[in-house]
C-alpha positions as CSV (number, residue, x, y, z in Angstrom):
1,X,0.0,0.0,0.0
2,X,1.2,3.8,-0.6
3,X,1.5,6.0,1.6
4,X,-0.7,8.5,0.4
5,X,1.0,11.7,2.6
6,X,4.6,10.5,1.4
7,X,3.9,7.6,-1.3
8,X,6.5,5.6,1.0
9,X,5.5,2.1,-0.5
10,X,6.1,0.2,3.1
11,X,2.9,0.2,5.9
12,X,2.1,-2.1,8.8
13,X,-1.4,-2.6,9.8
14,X,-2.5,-1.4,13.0
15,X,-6.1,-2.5,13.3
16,X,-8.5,-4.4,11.1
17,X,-12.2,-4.5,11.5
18,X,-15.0,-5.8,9.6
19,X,-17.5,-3.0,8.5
20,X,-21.0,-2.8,9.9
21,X,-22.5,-4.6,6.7
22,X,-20.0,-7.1,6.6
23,X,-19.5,-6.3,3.1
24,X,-15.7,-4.4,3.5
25,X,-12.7,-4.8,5.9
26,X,-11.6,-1.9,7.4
27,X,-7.9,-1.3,7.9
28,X,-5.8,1.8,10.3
29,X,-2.3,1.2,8.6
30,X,0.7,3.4,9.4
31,X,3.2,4.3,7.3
32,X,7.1,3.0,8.2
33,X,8.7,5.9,6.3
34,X,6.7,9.1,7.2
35,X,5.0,7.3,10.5
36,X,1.5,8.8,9.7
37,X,-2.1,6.6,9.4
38,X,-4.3,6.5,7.0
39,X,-7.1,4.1,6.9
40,X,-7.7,1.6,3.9
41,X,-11.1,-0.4,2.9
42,X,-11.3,-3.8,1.4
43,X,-14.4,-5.1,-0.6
44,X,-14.5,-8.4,-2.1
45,X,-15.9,-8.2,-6.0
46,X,-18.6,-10.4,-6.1
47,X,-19.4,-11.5,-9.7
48,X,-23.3,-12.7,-10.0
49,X,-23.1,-16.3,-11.8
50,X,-25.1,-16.8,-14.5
51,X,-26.7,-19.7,-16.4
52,X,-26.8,-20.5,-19.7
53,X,-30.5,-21.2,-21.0
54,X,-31.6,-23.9,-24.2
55,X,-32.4,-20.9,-25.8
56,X,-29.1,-19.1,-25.4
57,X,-30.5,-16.7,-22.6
58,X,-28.6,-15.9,-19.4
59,X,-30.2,-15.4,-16.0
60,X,-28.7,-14.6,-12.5
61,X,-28.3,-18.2,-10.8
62,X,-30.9,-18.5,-8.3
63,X,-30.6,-20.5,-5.4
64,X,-34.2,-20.4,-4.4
65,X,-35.6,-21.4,-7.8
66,X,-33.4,-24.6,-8.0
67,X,-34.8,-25.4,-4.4
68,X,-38.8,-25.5,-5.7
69,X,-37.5,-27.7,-8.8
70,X,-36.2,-30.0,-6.5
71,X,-39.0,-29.6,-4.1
72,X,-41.0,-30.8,-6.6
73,X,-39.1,-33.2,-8.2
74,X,-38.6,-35.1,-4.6
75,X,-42.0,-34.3,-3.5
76,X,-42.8,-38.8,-3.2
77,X,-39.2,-39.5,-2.5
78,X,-37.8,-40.2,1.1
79,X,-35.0,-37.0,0.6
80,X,-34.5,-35.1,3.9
81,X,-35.0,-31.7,3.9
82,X,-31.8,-30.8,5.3
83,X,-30.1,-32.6,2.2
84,X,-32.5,-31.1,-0.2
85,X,-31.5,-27.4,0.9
86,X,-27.5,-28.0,0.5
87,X,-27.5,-29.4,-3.2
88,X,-28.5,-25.3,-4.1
89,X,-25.6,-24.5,-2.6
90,X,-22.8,-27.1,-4.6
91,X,-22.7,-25.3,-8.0
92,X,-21.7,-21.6,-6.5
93,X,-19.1,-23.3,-3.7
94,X,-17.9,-25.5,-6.9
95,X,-17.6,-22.4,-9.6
96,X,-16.3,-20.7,-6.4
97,X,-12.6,-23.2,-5.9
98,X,-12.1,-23.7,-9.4
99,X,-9.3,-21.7,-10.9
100,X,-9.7,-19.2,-13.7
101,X,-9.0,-20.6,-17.2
């Protein structure tokens, strides 16, 4: 991180929180060459997945959909709830570890 009073390239972080929202990190840094502090937020970029449809459209994944399709496809069958409510959740934590091609 730069310094932004001096543009000294070398900080240590003092204190890091997690915002209100939990959406950002909050971080007091101070600088090593100047010895000022300036505080620094994080936000993750959160990129909506998208499915592909027959017809070539694309729609925001949606966890809750998938859940009434299987809802309804298991509506006879002895599937736990419990287990029924996880599968929505194995594309996005899949998508999520593999690496970028």
């Amino acid at each position: 991180m730069t310094c932004p009073f001096c543009g000294h390239i070398e900080d240590r972080v003092i204190d890091s929180r997690e915002s209100r929202e939990g959406d950002s990190i909050r971080r007091r840094r101070q600088c090593l060459g100047c010895e000022k502090r300036f505080t620094t937020y994080e936000r993750i970029d959160e990129v909506p997945y998208m499915v592909i449809k027959k017809d070539g459209r694309r729609e925001k994944f949606d966890r809750q959909k998938v859940l009434n399709g299987l809802l309804k496809a298991c509506e006879k069958r002895p599937i736990s709830m419990a287990k029924l409510s996880d599968l929505p959740t194995w594309p996005r934590t899949r998508c999520g570890r593999r690496p970028a091609a």
